[in-house]
C-alpha positions as CSV (number, residue, x, y, z in Angstrom):
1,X,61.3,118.1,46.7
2,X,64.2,119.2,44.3
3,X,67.5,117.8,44.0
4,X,69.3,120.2,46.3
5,X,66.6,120.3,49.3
6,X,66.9,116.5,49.0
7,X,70.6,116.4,49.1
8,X,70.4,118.9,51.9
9,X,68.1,116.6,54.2
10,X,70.2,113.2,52.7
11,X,73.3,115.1,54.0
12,X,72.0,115.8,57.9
13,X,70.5,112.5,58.3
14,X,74.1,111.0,57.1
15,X,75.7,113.1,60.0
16,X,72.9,112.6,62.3
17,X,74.2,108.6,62.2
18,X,77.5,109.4,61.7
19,X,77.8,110.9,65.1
20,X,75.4,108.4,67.0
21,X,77.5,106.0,65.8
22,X,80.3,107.9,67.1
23,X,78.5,108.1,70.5
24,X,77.9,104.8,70.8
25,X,81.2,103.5,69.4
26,X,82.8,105.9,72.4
27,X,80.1,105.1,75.3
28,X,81.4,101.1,74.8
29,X,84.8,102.0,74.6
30,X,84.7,103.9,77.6
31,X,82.6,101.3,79.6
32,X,84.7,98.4,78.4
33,X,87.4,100.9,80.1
34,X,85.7,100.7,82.6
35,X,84.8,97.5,83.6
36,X,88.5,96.6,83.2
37,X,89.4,98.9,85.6
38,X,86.6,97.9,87.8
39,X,87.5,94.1,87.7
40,X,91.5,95.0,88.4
41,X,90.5,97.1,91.1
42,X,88.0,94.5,92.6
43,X,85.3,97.2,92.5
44,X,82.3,96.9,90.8
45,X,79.4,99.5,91.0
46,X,78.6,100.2,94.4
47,X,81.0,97.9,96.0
48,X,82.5,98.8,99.3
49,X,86.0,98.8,100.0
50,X,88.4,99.5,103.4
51,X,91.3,102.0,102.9
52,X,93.5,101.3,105.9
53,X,95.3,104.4,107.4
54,X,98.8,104.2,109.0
55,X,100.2,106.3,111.9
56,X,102.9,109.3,111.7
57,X,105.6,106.8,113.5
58,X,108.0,110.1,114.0
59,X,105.7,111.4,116.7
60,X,103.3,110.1,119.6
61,X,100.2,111.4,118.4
62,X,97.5,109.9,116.5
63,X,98.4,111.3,113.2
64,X,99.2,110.5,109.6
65,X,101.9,112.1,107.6
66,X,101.1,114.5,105.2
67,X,102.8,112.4,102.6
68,X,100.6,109.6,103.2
69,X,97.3,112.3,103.3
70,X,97.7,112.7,100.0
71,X,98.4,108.8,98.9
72,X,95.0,108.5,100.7
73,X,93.7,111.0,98.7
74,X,94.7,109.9,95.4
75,X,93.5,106.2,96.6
76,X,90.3,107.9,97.2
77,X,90.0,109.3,93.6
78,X,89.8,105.9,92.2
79,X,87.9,104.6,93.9
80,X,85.5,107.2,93.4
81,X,85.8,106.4,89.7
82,X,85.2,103.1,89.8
83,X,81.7,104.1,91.0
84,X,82.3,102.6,94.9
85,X,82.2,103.4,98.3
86,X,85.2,103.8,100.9
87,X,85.3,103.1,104.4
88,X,88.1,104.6,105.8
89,X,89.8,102.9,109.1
90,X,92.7,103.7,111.2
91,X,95.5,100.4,111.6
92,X,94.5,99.3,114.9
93,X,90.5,99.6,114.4
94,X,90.2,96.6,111.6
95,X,89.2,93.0,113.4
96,X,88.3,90.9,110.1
97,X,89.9,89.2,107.5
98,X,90.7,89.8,103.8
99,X,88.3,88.6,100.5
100,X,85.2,90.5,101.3
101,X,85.9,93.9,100.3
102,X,88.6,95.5,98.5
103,X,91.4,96.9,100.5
104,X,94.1,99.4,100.0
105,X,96.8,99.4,102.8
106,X,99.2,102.4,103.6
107,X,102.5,102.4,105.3
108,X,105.1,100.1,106.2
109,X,105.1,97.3,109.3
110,X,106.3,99.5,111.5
111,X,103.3,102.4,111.6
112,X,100.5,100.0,110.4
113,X,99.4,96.3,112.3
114,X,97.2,95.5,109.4
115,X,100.3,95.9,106.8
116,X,102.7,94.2,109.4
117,X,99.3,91.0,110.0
118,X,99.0,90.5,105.4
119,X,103.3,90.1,105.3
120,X,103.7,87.9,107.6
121,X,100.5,86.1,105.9
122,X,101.1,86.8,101.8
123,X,104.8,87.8,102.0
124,X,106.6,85.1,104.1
125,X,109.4,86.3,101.9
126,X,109.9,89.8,103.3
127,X,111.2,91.1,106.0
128,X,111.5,94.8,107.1
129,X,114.0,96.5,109.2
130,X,111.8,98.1,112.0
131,X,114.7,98.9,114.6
132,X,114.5,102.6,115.8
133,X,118.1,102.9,116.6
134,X,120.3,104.1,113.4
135,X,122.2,102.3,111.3
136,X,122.8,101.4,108.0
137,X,120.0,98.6,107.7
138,X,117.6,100.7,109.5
139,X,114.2,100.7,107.1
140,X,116.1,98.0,104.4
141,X,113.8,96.0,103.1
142,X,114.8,91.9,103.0
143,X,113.2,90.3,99.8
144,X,114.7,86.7,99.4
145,X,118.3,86.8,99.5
146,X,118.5,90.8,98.1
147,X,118.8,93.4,100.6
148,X,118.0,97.2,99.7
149,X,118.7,100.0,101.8
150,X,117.5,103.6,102.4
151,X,119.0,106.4,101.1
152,X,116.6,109.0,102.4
153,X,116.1,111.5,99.7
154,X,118.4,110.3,97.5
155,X,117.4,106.5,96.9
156,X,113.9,105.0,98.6
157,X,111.7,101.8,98.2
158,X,108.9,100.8,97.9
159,X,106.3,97.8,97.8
160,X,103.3,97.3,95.8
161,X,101.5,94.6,96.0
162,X,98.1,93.1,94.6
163,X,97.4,89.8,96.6
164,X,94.1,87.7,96.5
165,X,93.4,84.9,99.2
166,X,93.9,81.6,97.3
167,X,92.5,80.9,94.3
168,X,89.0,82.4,94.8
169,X,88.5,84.3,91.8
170,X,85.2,85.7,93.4
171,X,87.9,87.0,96.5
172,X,88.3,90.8,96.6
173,X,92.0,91.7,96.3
174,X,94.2,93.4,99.1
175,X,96.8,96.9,97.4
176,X,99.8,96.9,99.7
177,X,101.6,100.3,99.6
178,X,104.9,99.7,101.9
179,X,107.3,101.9,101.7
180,X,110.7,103.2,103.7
181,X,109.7,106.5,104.2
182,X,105.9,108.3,103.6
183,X,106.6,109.5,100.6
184,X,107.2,106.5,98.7
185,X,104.0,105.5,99.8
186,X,102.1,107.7,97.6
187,X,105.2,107.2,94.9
188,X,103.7,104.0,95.0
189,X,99.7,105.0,95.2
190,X,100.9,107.7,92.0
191,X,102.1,104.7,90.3
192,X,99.2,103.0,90.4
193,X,97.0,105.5,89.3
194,X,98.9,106.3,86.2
195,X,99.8,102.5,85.4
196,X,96.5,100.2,85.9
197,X,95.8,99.8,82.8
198,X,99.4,98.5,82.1
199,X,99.9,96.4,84.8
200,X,96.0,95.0,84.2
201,X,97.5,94.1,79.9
202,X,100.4,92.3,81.9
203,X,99.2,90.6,85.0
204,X,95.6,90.1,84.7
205,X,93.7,89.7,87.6
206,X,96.3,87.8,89.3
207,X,98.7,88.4,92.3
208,X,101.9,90.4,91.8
209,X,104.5,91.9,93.8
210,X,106.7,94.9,92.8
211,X,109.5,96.8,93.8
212,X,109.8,100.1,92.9
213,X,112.8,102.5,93.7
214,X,111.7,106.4,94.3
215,X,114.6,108.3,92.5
216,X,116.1,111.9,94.6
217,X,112.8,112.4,96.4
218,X,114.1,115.4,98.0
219,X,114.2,117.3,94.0
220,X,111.5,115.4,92.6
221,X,109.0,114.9,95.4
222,X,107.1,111.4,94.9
223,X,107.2,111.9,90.6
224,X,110.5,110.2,89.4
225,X,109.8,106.0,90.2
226,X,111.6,103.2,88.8
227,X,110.5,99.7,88.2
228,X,113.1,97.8,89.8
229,X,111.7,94.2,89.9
230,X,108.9,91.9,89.6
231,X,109.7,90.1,93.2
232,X,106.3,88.2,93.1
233,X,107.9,85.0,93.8
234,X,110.8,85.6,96.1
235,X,108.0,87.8,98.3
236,X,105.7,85.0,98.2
237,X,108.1,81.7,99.2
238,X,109.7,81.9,103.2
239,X,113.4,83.1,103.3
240,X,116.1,81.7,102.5
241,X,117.6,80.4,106.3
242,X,120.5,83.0,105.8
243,X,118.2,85.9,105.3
244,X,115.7,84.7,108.2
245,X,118.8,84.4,110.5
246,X,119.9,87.8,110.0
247,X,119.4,90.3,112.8
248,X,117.6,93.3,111.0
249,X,114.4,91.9,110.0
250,X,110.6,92.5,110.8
251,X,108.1,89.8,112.1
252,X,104.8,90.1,112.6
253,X,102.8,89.5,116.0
């Protein structure tokens, strides 16, 4: 073997490594990714989880608002990526408790029982404004001693929430998507999606609860969402006596 053929043969087996190193440098990265993403979402291979769908509370039928469809959907999508299953369950058809299997809850108090049963269990600290007849607090949200009203279109909340039972680190975690109107509910699913990995860097594992304002919904659809607060531990304490006096406010059965 000459110089050159040998140079030729040292040369391919230099960039046969080269990129199985690469491979395998990528395939950890990517599974590291993934097992991150897993762990935040409570979903490891072939776990099960419970997506909990809300009623359309505009009308009398049994049906969901388009809006929250497609929160559904995108819910759907990550789970799917975590390499789990879904069981998907209407608000009044779940009879069990919370820890077991990953849940992801849609809608606010007043068009879902199973939102309205973890408040008044994990957010003692928030009340919701459930009155049909209008009025300027109709749909405000009561966190602590802060009030925030509805603007619809222009200026719309929304909770999201990541709540484990105690201190069970074994516990599967509950994703509370409670918003004023059905499109901040998949705001807030959107947000999620694009943000895990960020909110995994800044709150672990561990229970959080965030407010997020939906900026001129009727321009930008569920797109433009501001971070408005961390209100983990205002949501999490009872409210003040002022705030639990006060007419406009949401209590669980």
């Amino acid at each position: 073997m000459n110089d050159d053929v040998r140079n030729i043969v040292l040369g391919v087996v230099a960039a046969g490594i080269s990129a199985a190193l690469g491979w395998l440098a990528r395939t950890y990265l990517w599974r590291r990714k993934l097992r991150r993403k897993q762990a935040f979402f409570g979903l490891p291979e072939n776990a099960e989880s419970l997506l909990v769908v809300n009623r359309d509370p505009s009308t009398a039928e049994l049906a969901v608002h388009r809006f929250d469809v497609f929160a559904l959907l995108e819910l759907s999508a990550l789970i799917k990526d975590c390499g789990a299953h879904v069981q998907m369950v209407t608000q009044d058809a779940v009879h069990q408790g919370f820890g077991e299997r990953t849940e992801f809850c849609v809608g606010g108090p007043g068009s879902n029982r199973r939102m309205a049963a973890h408040m008044s269990v994990m957010l003692p600290g928030v009340r919701v404004n459930v009155d049909p007849e209008p009025g300027p607090d109709r749909g405000a949200f009561q966190i602590g001693a802060e009030r925030y009203r509805v603007e619809p279109g222009v200026s719309e909340y929304v909770l999201l929430a990541r709540l484990t039972a105690g201190q069970d680190s074994a516990a599967r975690p509950v994703f509370l998507f409670c918003g004023q109107r059905a499109i901040t509910n998949q705001a807030a699913t959107r947000y999620l999606a694009r943000h895990h990995e960020k909110l995994h860097r800044k709150h672990g594992n561990n229970s959080f609860v965030l407010l997020l304002k939906v900026v001129n919904s009727q321009a930008y659809g569920p797109d433009v969402v501001e971070l408005v607060a961390d209100v983990t531990r205002a949501a999490r304490a009872p409210l003040p006596v002022q705030a639990t006096a006060s007419r406009p406010s949401h209590r669980a059965p």
